[in-house]
py3Dmol code that shows the C-alpha trace and the ligand (Angstrom):
import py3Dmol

protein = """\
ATOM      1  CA  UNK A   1      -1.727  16.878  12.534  1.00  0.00           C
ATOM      2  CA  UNK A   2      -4.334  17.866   9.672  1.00  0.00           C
ATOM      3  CA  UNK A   3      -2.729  18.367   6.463  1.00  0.00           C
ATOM      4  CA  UNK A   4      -2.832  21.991   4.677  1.00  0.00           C
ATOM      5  CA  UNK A   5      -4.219  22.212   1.180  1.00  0.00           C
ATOM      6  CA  UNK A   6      -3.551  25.069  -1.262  1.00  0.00           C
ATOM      7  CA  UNK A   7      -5.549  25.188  -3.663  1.00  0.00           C
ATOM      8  CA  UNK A   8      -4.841  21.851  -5.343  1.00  0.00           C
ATOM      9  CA  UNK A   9      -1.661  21.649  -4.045  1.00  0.00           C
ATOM     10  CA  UNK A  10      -0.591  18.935  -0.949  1.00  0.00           C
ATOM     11  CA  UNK A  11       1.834  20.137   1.902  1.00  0.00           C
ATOM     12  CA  UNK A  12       1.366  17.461   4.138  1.00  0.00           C
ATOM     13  CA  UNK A  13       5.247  17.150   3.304  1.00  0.00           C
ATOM     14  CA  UNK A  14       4.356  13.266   2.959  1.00  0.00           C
ATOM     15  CA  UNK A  15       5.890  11.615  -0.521  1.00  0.00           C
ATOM     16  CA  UNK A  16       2.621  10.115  -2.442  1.00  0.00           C
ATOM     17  CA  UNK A  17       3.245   6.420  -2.518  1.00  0.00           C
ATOM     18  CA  UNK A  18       1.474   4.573  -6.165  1.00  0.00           C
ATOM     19  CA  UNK A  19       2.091   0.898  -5.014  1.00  0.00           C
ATOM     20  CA  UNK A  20       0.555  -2.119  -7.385  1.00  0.00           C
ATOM     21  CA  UNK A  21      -0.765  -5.279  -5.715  1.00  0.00           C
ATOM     22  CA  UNK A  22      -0.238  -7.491  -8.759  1.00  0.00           C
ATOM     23  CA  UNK A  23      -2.032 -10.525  -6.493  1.00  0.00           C
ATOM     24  CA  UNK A  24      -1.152 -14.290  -7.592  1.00  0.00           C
ATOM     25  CA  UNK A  25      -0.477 -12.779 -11.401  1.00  0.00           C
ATOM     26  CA  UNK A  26       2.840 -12.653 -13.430  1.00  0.00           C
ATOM     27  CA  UNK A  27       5.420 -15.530 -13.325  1.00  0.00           C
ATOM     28  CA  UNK A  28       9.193 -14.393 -12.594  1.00  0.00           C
ATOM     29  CA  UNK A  29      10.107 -14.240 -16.137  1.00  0.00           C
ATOM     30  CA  UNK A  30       6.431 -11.884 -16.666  1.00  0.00           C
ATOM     31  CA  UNK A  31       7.778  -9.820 -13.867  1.00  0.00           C
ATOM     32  CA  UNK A  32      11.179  -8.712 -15.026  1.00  0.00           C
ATOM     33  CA  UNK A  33       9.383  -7.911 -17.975  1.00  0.00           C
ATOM     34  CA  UNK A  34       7.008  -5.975 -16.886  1.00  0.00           C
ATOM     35  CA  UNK A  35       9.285  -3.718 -14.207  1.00  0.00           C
ATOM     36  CA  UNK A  36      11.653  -3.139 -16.806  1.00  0.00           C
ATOM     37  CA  UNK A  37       8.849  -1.516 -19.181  1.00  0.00           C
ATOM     38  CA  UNK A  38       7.396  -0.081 -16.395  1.00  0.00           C
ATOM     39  CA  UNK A  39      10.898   1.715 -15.760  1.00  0.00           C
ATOM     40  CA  UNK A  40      11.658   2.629 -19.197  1.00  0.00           C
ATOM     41  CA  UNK A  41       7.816   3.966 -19.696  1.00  0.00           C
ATOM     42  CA  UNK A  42       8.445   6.214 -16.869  1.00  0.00           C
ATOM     43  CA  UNK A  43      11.617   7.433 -17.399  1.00  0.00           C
ATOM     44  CA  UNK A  44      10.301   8.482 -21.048  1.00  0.00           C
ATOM     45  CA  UNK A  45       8.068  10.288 -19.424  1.00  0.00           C
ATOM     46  CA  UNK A  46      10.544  12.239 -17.375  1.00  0.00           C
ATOM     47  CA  UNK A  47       8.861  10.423 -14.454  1.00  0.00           C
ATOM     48  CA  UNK A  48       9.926  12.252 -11.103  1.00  0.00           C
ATOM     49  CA  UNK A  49      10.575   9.455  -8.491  1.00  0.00           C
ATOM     50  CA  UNK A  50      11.147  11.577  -6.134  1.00  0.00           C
ATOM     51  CA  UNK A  51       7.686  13.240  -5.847  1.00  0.00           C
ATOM     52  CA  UNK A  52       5.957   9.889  -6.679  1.00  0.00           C
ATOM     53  CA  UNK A  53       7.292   6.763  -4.926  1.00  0.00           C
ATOM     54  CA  UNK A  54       6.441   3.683  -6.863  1.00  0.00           C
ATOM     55  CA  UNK A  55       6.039   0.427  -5.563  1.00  0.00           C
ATOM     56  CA  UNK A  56       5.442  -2.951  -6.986  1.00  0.00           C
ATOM     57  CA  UNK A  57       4.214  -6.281  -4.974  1.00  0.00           C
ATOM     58  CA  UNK A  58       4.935  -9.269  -6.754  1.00  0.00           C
ATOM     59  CA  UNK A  59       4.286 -12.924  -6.034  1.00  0.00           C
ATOM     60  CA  UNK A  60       7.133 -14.551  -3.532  1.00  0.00           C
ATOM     61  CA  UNK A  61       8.520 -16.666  -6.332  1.00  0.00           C
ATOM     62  CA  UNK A  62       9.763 -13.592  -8.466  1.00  0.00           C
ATOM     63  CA  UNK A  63      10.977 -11.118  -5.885  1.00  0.00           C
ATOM     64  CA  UNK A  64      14.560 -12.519  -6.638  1.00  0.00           C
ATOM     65  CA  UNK A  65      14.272 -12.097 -10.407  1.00  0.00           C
ATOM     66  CA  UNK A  66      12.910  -8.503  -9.487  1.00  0.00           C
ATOM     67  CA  UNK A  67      15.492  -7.682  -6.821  1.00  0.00           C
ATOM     68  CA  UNK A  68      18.578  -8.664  -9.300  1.00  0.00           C
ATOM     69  CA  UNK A  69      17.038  -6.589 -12.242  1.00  0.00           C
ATOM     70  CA  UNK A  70      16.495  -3.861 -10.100  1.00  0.00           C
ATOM     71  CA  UNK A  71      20.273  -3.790  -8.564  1.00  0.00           C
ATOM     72  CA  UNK A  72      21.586  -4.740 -11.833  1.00  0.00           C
ATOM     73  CA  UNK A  73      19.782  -1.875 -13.776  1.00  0.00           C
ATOM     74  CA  UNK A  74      19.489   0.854 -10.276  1.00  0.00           C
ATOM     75  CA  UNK A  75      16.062   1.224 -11.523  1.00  0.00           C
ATOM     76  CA  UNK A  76      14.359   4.058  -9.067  1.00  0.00           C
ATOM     77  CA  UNK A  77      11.485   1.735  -8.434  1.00  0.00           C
ATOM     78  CA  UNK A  78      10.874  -0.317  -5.024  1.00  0.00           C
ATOM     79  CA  UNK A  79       9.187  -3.705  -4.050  1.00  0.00           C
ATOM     80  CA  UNK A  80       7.767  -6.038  -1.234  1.00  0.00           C
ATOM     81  CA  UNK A  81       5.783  -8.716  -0.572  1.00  0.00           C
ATOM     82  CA  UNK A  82       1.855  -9.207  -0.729  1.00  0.00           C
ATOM     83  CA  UNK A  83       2.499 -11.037   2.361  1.00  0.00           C
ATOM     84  CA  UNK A  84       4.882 -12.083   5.389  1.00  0.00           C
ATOM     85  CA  UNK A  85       5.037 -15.128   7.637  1.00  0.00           C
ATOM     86  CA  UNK A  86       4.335 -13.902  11.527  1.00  0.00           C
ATOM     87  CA  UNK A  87       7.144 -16.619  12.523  1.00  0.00           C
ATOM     88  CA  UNK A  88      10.861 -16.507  12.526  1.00  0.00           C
ATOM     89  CA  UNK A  89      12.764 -18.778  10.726  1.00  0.00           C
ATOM     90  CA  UNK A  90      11.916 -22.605  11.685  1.00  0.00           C
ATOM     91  CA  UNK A  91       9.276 -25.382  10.869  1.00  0.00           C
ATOM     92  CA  UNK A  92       6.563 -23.395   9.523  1.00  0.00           C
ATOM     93  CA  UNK A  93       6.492 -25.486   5.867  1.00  0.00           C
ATOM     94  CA  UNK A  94       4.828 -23.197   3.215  1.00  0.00           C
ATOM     95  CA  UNK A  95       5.456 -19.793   5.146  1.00  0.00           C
ATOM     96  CA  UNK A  96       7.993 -17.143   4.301  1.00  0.00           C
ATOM     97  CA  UNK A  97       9.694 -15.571   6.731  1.00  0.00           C
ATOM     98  CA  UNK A  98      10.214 -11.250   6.931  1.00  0.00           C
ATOM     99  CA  UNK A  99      13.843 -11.926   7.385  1.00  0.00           C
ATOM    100  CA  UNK A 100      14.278 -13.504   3.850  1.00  0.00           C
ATOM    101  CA  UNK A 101      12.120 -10.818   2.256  1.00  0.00           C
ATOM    102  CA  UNK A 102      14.396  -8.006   4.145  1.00  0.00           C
ATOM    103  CA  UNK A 103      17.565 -10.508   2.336  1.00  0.00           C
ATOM    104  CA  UNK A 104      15.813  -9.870  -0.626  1.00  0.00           C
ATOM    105  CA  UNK A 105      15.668  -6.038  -0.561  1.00  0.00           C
ATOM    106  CA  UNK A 106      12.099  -5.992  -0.472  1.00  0.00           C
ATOM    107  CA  UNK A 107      11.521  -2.253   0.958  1.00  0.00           C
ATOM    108  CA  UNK A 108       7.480  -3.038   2.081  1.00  0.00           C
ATOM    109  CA  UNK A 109       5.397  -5.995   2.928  1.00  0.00           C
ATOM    110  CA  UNK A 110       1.500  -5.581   2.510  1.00  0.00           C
ATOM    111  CA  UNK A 111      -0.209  -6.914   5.801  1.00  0.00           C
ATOM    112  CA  UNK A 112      -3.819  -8.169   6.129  1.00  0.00           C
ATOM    113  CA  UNK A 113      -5.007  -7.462   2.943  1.00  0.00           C
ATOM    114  CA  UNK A 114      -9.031  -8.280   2.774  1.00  0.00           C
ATOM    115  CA  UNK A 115      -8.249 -11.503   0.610  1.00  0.00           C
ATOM    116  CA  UNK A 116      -5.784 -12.706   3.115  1.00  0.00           C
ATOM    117  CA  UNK A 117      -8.092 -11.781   5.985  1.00  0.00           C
ATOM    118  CA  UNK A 118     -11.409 -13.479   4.295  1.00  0.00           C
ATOM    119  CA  UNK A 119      -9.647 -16.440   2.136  1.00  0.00           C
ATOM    120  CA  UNK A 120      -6.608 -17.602   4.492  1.00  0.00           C
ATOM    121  CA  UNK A 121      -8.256 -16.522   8.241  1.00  0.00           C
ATOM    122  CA  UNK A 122      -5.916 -13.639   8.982  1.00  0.00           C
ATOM    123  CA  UNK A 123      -7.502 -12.285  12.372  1.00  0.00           C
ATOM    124  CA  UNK A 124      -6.434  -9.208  13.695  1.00  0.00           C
ATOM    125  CA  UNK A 125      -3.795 -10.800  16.194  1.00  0.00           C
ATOM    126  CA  UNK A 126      -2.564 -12.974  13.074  1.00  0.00           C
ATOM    127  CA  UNK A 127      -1.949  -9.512  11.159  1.00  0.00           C
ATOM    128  CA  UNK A 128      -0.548  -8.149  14.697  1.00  0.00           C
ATOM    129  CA  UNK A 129       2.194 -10.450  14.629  1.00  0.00           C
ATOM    130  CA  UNK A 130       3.185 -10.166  11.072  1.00  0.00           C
ATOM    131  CA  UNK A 131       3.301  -6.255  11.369  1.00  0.00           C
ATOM    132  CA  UNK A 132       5.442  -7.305  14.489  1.00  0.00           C
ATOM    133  CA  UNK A 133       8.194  -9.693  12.449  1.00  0.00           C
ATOM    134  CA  UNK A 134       8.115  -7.528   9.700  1.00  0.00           C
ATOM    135  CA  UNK A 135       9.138  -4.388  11.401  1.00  0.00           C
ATOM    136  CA  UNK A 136      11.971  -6.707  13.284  1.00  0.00           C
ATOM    137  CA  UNK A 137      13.308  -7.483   9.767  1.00  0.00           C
ATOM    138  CA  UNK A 138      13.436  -3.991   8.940  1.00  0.00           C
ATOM    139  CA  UNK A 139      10.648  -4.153   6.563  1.00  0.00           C
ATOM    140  CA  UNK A 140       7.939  -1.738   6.162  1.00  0.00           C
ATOM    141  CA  UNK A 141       4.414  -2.827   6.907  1.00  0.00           C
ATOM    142  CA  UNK A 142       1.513  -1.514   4.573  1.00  0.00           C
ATOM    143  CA  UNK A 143      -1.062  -2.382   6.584  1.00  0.00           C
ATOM    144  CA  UNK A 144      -4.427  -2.951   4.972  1.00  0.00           C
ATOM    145  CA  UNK A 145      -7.948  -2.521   6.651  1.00  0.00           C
ATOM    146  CA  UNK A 146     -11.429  -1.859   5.185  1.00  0.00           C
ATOM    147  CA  UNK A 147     -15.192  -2.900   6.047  1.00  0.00           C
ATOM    148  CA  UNK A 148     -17.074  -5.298   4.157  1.00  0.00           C
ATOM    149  CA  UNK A 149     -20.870  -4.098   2.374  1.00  0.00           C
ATOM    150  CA  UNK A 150     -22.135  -5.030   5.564  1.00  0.00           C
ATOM    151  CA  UNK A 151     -19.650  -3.218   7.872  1.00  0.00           C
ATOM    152  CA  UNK A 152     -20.733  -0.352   6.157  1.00  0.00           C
ATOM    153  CA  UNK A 153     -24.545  -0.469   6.571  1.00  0.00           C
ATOM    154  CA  UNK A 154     -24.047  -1.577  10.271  1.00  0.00           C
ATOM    155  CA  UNK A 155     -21.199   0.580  11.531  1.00  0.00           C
ATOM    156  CA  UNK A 156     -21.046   3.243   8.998  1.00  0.00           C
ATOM    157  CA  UNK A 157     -17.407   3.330   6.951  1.00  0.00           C
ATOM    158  CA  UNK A 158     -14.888   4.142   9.670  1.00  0.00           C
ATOM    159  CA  UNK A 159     -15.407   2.202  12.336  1.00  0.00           C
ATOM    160  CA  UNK A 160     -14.301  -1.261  11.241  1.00  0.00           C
ATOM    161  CA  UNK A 161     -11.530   0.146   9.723  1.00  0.00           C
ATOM    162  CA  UNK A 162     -10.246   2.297  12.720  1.00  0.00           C
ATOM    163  CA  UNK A 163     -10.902  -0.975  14.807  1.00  0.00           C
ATOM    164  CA  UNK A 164      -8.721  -3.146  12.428  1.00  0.00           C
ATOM    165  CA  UNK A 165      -6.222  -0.432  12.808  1.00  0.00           C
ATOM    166  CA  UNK A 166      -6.167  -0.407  16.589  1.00  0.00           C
ATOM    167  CA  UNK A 167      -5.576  -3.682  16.217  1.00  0.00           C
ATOM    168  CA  UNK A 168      -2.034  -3.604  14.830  1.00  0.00           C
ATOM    169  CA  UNK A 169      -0.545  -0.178  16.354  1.00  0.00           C
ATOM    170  CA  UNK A 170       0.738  -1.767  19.700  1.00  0.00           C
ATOM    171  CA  UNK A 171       2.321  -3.966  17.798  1.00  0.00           C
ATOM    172  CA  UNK A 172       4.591  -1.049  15.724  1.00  0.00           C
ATOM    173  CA  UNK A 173       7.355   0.272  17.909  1.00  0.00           C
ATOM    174  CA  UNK A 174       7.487   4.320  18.176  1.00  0.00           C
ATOM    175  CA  UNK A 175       9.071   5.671  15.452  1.00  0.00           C
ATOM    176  CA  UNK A 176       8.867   2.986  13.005  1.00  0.00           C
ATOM    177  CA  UNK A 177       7.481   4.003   9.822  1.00  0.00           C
ATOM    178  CA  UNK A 178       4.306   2.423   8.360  1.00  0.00           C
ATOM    179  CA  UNK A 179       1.684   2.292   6.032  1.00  0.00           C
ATOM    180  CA  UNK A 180      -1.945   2.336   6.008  1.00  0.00           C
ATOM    181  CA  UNK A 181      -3.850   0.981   2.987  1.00  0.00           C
ATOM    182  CA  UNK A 182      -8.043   1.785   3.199  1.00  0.00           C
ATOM    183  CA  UNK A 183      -9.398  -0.653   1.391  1.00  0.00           C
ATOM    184  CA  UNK A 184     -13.234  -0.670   1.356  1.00  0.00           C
ATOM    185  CA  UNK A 185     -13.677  -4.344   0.597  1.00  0.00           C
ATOM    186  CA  UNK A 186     -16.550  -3.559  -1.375  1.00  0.00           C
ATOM    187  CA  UNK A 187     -14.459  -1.673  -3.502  1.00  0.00           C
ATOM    188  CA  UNK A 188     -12.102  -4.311  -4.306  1.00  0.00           C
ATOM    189  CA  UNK A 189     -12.553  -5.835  -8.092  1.00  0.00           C
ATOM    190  CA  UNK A 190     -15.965  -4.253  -8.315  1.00  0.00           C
ATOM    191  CA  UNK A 191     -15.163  -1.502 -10.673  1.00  0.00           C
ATOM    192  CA  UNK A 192     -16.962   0.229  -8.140  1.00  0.00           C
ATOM    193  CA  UNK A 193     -14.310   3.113  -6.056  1.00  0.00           C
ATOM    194  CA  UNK A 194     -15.518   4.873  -2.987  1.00  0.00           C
ATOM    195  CA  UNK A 195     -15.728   8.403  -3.545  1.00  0.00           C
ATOM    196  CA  UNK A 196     -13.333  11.124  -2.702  1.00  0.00           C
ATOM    197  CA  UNK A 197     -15.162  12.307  -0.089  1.00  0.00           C
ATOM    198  CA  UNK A 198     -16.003   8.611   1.179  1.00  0.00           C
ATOM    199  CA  UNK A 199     -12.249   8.025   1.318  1.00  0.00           C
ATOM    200  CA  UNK A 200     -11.339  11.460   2.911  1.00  0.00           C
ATOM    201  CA  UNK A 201     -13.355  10.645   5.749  1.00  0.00           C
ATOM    202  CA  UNK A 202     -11.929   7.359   6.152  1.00  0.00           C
ATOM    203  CA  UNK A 203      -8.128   8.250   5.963  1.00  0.00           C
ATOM    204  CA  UNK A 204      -9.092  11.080   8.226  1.00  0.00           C
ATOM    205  CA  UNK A 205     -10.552   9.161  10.937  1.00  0.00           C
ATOM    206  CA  UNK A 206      -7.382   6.767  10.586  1.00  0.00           C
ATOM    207  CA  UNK A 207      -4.998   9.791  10.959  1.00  0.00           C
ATOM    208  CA  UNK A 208      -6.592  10.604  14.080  1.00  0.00           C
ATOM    209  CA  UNK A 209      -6.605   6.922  15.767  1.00  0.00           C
ATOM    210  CA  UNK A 210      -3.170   7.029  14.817  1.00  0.00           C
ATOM    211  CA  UNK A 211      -2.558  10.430  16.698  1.00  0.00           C
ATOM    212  CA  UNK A 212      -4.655   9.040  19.434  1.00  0.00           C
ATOM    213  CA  UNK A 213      -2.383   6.034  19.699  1.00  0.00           C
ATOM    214  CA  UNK A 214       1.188   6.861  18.479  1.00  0.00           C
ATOM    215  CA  UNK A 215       1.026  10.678  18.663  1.00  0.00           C
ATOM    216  CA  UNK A 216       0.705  13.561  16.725  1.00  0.00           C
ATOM    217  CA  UNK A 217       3.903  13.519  14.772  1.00  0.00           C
ATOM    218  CA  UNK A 218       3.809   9.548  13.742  1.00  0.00           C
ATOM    219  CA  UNK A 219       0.281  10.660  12.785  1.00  0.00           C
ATOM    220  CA  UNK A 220       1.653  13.750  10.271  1.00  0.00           C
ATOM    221  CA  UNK A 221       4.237  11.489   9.264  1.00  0.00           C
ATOM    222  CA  UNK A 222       1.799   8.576   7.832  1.00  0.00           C
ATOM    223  CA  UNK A 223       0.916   7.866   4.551  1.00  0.00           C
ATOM    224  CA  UNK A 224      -1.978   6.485   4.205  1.00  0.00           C
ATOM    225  CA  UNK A 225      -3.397   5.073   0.543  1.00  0.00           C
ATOM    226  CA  UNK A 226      -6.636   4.180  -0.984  1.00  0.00           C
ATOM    227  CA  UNK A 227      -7.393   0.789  -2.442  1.00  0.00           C
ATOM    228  CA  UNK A 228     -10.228  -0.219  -4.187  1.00  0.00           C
ATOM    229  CA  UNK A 229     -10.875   0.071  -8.422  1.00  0.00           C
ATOM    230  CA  UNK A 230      -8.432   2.514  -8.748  1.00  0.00           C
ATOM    231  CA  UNK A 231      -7.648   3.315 -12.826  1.00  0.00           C
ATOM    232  CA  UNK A 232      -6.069   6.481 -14.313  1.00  0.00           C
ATOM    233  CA  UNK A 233      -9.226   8.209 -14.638  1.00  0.00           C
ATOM    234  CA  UNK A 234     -10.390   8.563 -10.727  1.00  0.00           C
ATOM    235  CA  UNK A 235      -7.377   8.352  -9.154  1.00  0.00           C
ATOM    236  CA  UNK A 236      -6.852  12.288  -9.228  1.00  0.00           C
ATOM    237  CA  UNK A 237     -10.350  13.042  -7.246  1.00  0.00           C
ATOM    238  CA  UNK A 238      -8.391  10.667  -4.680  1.00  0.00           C
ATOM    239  CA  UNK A 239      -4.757  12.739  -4.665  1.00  0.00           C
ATOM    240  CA  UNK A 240      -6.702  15.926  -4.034  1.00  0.00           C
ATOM    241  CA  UNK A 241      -7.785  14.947  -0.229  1.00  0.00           C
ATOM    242  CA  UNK A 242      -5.793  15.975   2.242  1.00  0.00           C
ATOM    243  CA  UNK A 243      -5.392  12.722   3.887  1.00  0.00           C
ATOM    244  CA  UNK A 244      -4.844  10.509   0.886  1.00  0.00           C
ATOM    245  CA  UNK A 245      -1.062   9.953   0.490  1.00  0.00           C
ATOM    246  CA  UNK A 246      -1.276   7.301  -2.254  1.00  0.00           C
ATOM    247  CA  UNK A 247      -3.131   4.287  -3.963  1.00  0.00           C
ATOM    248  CA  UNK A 248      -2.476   0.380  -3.407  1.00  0.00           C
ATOM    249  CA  UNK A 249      -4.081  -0.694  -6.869  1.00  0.00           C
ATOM    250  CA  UNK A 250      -4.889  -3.727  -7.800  1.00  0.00           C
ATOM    251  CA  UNK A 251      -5.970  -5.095 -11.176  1.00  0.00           C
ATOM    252  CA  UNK A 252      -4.851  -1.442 -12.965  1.00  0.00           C
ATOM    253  CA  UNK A 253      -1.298  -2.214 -11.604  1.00  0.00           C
ATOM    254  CA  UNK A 254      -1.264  -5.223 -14.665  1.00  0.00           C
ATOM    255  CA  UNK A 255      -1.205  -2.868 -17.200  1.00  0.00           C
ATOM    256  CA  UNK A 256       1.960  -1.445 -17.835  1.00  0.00           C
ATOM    257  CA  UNK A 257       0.111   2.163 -19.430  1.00  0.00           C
ATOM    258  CA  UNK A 258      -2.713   1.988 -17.229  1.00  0.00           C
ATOM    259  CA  UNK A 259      -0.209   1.655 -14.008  1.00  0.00           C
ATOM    260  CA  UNK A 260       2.099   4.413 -15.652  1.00  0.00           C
ATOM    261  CA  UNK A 261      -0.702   7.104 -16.135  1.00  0.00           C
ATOM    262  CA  UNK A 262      -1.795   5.934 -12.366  1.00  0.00           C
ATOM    263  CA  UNK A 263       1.685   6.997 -11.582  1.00  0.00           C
ATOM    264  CA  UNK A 264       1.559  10.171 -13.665  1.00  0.00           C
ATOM    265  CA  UNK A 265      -1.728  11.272 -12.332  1.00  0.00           C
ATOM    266  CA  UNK A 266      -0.038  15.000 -11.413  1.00  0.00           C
ATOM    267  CA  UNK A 267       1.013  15.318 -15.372  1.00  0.00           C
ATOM    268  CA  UNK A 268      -1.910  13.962 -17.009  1.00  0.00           C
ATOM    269  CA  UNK A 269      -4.415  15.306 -15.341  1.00  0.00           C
ATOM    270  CA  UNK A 270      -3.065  18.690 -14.087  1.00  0.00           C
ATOM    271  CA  UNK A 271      -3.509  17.884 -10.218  1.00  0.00           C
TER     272      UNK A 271
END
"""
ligand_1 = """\
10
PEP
C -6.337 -4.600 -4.106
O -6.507 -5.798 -4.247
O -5.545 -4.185 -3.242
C -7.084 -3.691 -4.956
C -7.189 -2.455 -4.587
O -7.645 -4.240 -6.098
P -8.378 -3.418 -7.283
O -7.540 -2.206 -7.584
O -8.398 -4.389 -8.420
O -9.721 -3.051 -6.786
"""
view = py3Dmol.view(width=600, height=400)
view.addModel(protein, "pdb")
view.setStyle({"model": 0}, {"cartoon": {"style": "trace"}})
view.addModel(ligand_1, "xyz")
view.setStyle({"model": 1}, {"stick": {}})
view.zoomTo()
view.show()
């Protein structure tokens, strides 16, 4: 289950995922702007897409816009939503439902991220049931958990997050791939990234409650990211732990550069 490293070198055999959360930010017409420079930027820069998947999460309203440019242009970048309705189709006014994400080619759908959890009330069972209609629509859940400031001084850093994880896993058929976004809330915004080490011990600990739960080989076969005040200059110390996969970045995923050298981090920083 552990992952091997040489010398700086991954062989977890796991495809580092750099996915941007761009949050309630960038209007549809902002958005095919910005993916298309984001494409070009990266393709200039010989940008492997293969090595490095690269993911972006607008808002609802321009996953169309992005989805058409995208086809239209077979740029080597995927999307999804920062959110999914837990409800099939029917009279659930405001909510969107996996199924017209999954018409929309949307590859991922993030899942109880810490704003949804502490600004719109999504409980563990609420994020259960999205993870459930999203993987029924064929979409790929990115599941986000993290402890709060508090958490952490109570419970120490894994234990909320392993809990919140716990949470969703019955609710993922065998098989089914997923992600797993740690996302120290505290970390979120602040300019203030866990360590490293802080996240090693975090993604490990998730790795093994998802070997616990789903076996050894869904366990090997899980990426799992870190979130929280990611930029191009830290995210490197992150890609060197064994059991980080990826980042889910927030506010550095506006910046078309700033998201690029995130993307780049084996080239410009000699990982
Ligand atoms: C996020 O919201 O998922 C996030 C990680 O934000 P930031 O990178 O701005 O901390």
């Amino acid at each position: 289950m552990a992952s091997v490293t040489t010398g700086q070198v991954q062989q977890s055999g796991r495809t580092p995922l750099i996915a941007g959360n761009w949050k309630m930010n960038f209007d549809h017409l902002q958005a095919i702007a910005f993916v298309q420079k984001l494409a070009w930027s990266l393709k200039d820069a010989g940008h492997d897409f293969g090595a490095v998947e690269v993911a972006v999460f607008p808002p609802f309203t321009d996953l169309r816009s992005v989805q058409t440019l995208v086809s239209a242009d077979k740029l080597p970048i995927v999307y999804g939503s920062q959110d999914v309705s837990q409800y099939a189709p029917g009279a659930y006014t405001g909510d969107i439902a996996a199924a017209f994400l999954a018409q929309l080619d949307c590859t991922y759908a993030i899942i109880g991220h810490s704003e949804r959890r502490t600004l719109f009330g999504d409980t563990d069972e609420i994020v259960a049931a999205k993870t459930a209609a999203a993987v029924a629509s064929g979409l790929t859940p990115l599941i986000c958990v993290g402890e709060t400031a508090d958490d952490l001084e109570q419970h120490g850093a894994s234990a909320v997050p392993v809990a919140q994880l716990n949470a969703v896993l019955d609710a993922i058929p065998a098989g089914t791939d997923f992600v797993v976004a740690y996302e120290p809330v505290w970390a979120i915004g602040s300019g203030q990234a866990a360590t490293p080490d802080q996240a090693q011990q975090v993604a490990a600990a998730l790795r093994t409650a998802i070997a616990d739960r789903k076996g050894d080989e869904a366990a090997s076969a899980t990426r799992i990211l870190y979130g929280g005040s990611v930029k191009a200059e830290n995210i490197a110390g992150f890609m060197r732990q064994p059991d980080v996969d990826g980042a889910l970045v927030g506010g550095a995923s506006l910046d078309v550069d700033g998201f690029s050298a995130i993307v780049r981090y084996q080239k410009h920083v000699g990982v």
